[in-house]
MIGUTI-621964 format. One record per residue (C-alpha): residue number from 1; residue in three letters; x, y, z. Coordinates in pm, 1 decimal. Layout:
N
<node><n>NUM</n><res>ALA</res><X>X</X><Y>Y</Y><Z>Z</Z></node>
...
***
This chain:
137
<node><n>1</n><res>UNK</res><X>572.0</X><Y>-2147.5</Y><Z>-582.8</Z></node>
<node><n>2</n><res>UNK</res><X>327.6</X><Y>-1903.1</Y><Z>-399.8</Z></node>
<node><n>3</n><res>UNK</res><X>165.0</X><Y>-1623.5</Y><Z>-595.3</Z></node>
<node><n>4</n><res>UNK</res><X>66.6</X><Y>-1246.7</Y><Z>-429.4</Z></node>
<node><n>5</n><res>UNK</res><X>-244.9</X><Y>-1327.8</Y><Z>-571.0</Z></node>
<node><n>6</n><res>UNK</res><X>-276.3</X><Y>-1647.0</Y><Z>-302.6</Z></node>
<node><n>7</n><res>UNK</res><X>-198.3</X><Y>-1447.5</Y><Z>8.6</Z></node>
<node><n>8</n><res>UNK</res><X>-289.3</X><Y>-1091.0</Y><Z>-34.4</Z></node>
<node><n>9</n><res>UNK</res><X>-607.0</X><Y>-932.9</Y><Z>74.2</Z></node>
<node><n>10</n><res>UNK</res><X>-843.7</X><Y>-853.3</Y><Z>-241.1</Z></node>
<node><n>11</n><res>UNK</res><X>-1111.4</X><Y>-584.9</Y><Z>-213.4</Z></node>
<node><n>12</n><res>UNK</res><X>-853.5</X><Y>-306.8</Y><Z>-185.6</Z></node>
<node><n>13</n><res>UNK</res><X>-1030.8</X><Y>3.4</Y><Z>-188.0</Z></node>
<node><n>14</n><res>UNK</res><X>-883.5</X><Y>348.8</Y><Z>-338.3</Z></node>
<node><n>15</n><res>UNK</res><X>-922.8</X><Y>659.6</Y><Z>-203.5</Z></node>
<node><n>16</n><res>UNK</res><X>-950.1</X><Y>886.6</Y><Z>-539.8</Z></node>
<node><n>17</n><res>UNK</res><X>-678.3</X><Y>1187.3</Y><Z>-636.9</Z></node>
<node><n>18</n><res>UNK</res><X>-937.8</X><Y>1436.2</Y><Z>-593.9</Z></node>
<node><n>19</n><res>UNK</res><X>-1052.5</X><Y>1332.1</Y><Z>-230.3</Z></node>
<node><n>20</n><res>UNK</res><X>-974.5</X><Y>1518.6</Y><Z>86.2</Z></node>
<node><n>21</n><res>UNK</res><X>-706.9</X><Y>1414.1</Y><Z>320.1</Z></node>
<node><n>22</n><res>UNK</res><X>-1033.8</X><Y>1389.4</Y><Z>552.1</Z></node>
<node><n>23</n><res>UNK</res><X>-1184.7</X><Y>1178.9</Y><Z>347.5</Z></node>
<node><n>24</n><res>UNK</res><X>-904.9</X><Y>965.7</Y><Z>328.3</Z></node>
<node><n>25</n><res>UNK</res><X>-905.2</X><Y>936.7</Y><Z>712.4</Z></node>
<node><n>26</n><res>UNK</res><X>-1248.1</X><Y>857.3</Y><Z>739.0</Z></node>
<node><n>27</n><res>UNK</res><X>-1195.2</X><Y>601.2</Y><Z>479.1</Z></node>
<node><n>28</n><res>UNK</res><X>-899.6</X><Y>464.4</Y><Z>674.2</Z></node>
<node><n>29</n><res>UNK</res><X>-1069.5</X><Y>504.2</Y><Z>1012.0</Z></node>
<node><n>30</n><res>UNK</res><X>-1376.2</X><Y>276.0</Y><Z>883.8</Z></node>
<node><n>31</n><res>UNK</res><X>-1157.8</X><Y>9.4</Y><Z>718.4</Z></node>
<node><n>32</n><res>UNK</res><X>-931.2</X><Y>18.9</Y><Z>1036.1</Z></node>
<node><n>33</n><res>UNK</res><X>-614.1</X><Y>41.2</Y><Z>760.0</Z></node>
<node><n>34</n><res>UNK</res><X>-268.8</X><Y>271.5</Y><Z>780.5</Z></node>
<node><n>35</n><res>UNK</res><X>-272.7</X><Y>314.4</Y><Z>399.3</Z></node>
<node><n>36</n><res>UNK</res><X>-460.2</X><Y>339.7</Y><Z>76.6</Z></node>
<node><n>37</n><res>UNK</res><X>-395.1</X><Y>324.1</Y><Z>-237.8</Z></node>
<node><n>38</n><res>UNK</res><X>-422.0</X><Y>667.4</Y><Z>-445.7</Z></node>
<node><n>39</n><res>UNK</res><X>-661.1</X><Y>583.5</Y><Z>-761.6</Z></node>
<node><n>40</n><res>UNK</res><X>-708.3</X><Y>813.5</Y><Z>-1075.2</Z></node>
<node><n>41</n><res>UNK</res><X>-970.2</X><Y>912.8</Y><Z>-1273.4</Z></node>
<node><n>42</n><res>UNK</res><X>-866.3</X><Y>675.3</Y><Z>-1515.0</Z></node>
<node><n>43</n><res>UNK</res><X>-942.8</X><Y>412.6</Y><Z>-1202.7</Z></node>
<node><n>44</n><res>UNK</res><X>-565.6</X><Y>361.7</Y><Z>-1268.5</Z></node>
<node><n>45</n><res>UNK</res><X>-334.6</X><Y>322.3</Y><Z>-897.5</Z></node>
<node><n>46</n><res>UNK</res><X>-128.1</X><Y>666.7</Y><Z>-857.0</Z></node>
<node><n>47</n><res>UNK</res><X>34.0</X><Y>644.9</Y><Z>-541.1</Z></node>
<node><n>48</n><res>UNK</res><X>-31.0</X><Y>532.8</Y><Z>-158.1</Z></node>
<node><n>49</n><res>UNK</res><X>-139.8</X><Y>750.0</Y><Z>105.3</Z></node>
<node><n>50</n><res>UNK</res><X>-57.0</X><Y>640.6</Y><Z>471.7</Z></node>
<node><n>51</n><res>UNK</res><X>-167.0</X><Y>768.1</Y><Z>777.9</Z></node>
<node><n>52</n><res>UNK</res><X>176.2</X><Y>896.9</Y><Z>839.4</Z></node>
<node><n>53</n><res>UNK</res><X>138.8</X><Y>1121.4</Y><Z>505.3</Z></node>
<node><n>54</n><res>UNK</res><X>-125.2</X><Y>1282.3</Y><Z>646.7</Z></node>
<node><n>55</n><res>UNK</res><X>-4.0</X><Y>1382.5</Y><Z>989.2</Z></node>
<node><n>56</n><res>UNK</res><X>372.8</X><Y>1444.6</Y><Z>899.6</Z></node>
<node><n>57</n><res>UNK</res><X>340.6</X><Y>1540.2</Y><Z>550.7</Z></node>
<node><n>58</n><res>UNK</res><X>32.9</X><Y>1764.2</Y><Z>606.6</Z></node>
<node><n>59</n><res>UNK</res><X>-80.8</X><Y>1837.7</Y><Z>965.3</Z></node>
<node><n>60</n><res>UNK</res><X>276.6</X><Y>1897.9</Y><Z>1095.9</Z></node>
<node><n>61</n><res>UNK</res><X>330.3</X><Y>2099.5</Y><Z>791.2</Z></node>
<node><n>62</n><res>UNK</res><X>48.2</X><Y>2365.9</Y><Z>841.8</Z></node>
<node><n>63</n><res>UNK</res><X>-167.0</X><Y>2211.8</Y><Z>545.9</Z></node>
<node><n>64</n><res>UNK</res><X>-531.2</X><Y>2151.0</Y><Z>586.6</Z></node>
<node><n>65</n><res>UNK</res><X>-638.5</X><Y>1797.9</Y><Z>525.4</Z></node>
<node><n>66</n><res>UNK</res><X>-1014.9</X><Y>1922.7</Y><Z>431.1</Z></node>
<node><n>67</n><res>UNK</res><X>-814.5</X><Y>2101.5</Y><Z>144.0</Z></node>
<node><n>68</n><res>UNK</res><X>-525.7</X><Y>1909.4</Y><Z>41.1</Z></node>
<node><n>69</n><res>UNK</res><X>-597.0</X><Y>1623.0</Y><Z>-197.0</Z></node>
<node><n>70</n><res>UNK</res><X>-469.9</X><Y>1269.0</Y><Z>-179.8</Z></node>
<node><n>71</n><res>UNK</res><X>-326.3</X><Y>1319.4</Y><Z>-505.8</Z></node>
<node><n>72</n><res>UNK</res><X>-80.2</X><Y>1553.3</Y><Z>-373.2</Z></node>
<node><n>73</n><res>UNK</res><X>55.5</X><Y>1304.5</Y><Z>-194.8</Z></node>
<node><n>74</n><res>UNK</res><X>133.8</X><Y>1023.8</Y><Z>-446.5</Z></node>
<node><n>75</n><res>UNK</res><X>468.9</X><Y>1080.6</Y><Z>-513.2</Z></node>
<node><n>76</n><res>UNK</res><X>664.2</X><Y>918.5</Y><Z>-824.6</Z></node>
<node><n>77</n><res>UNK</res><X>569.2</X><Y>604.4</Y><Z>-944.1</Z></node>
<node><n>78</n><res>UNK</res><X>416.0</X><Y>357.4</Y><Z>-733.4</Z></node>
<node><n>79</n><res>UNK</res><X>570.7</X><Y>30.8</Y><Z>-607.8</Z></node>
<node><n>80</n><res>UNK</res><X>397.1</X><Y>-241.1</Y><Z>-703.8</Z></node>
<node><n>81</n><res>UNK</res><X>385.1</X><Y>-611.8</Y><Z>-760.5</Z></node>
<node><n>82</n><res>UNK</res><X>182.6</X><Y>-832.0</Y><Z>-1008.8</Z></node>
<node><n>83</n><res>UNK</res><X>-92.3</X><Y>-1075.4</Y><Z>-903.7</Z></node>
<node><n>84</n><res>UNK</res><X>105.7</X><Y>-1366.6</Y><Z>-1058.5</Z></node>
<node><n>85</n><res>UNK</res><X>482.6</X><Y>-1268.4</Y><Z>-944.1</Z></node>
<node><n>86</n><res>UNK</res><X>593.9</X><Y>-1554.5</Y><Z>-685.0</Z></node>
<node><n>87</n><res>UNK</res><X>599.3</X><Y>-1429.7</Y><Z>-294.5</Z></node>
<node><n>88</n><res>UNK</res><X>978.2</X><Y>-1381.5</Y><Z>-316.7</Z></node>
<node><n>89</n><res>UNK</res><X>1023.2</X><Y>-1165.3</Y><Z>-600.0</Z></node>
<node><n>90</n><res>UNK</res><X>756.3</X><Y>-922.5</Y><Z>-342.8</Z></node>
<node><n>91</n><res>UNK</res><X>994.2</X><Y>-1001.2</Y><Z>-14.9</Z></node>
<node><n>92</n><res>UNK</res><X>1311.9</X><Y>-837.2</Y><Z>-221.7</Z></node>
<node><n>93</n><res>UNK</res><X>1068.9</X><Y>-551.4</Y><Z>-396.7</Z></node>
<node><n>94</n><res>UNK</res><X>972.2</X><Y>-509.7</Y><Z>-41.4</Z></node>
<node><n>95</n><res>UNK</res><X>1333.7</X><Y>-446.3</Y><Z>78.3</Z></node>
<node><n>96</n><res>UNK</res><X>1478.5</X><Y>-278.9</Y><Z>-199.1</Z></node>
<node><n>97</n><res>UNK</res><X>1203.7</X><Y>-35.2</Y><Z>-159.1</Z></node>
<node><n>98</n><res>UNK</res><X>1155.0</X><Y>-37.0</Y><Z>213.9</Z></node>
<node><n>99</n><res>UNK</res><X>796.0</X><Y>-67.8</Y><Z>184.1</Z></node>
<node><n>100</n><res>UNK</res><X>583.0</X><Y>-328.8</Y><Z>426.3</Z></node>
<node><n>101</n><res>UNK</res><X>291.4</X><Y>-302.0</Y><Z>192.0</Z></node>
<node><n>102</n><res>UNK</res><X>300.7</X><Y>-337.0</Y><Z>-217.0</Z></node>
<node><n>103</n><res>UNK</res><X>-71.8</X><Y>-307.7</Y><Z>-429.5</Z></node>
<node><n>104</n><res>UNK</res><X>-108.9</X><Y>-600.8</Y><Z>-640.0</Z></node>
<node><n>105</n><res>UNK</res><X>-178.9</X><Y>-556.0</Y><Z>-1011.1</Z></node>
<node><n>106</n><res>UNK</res><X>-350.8</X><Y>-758.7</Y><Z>-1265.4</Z></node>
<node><n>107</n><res>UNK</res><X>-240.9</X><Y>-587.1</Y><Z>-1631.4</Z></node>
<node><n>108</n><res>UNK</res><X>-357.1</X><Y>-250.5</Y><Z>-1502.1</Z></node>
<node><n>109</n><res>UNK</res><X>-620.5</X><Y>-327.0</Y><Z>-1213.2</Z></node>
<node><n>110</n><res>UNK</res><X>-574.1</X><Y>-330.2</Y><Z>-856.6</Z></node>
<node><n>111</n><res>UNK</res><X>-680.7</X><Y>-640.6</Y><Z>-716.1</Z></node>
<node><n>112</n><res>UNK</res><X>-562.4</X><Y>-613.5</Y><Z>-384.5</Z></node>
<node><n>113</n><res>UNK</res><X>-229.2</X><Y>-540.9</Y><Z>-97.2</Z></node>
<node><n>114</n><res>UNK</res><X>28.0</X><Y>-755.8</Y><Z>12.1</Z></node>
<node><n>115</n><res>UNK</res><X>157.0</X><Y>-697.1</Y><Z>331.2</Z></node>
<node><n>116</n><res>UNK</res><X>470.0</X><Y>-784.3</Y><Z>514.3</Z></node>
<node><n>117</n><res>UNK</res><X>173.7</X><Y>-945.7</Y><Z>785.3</Z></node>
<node><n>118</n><res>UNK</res><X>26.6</X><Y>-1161.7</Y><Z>461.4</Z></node>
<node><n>119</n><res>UNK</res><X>364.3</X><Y>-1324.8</Y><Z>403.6</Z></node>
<node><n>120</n><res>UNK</res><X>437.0</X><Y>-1399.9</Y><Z>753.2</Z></node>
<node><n>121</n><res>UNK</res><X>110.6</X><Y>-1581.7</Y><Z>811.6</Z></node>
<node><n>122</n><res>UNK</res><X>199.4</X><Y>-1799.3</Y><Z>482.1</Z></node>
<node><n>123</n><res>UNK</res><X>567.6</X><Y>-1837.3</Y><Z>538.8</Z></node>
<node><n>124</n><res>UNK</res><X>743.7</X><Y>-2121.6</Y><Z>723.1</Z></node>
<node><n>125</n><res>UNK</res><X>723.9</X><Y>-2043.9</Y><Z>1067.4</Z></node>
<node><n>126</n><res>UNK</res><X>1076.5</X><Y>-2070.1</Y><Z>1140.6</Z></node>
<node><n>127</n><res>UNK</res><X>1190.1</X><Y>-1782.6</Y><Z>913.7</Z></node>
<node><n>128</n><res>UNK</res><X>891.4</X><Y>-1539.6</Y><Z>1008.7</Z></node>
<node><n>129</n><res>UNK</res><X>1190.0</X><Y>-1345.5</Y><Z>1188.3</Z></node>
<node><n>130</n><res>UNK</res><X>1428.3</X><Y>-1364.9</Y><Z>924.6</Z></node>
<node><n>131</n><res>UNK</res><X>1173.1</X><Y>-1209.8</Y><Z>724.4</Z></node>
<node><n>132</n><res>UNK</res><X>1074.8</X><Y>-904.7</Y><Z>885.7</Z></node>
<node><n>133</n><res>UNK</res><X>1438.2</X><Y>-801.0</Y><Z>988.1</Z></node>
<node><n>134</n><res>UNK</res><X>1485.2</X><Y>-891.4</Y><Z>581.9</Z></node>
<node><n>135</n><res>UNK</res><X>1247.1</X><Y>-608.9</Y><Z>480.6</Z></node>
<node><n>136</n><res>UNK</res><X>1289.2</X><Y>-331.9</Y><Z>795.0</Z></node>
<node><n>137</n><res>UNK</res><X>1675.9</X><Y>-333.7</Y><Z>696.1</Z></node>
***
């Protein structure tokens, strides 16, 4: 049985509830991501911002990203899956939620993202397809 923890990619870095949706941005620009994950000052995960957030959400919306705070944009309670939870019980999180990318907990600490990508490079290549038309449903 294969774990999140063996396929993810650690070092996930937050972008904090009190930063700028230009910070965020630059953040994403120089890690060449489409998402972060939202941390608190409690270095607890509240949310993910994507790219997406900030241009529909806030740009197209009349907001100003130097303003607006990436805690704004965490909305309800995050999806998430544990470090230790098998790769399947992520695929069906995945679809139920209609997410492609899930932060990966340990007790309370982010330890990294899985990605719809992260499974299909460690899934049998025969049902790669199967998988992604599994989770875009």
């Amino acid at each position: 049985m294969t774990t999140a923890r063996e396929i993810m990619t650690g070092g996930a870095e937050c972008v904090g509830e009190n930063e700028t949706l230009e910070q965020a941005a630059r953040k994403m620009k120089d890690l060449d991501v489409g998402s972060l994950p939202i941390c608190g000052e409690d270095n607890r995960l509240k949310g993910m911002l994507t790219d997406r957030d900030i241009v529909i959400r806030c740009l197209a919306e009349g907001g100003d990203p130097r303003s607006a705070t990436a805690g704004e944009f965490g909305q309800g309670k995050p999806v998430t899956i544990g470090a230790d939870d098998p790769v399947e019980e992520a695929i069906k999180t995945m679809q139920d939620h209609k997410v492609r990318r899930l932060p990966v907990i340990d007790g309370h600490d982010l330890v990294g993202i899985l990605s719809q990508a992260d499974i299909a490079r460690n899934y049998p290549e025969d049902r790669v397809g199967e998988l992604v038309a599994f989770i875009s449903d």
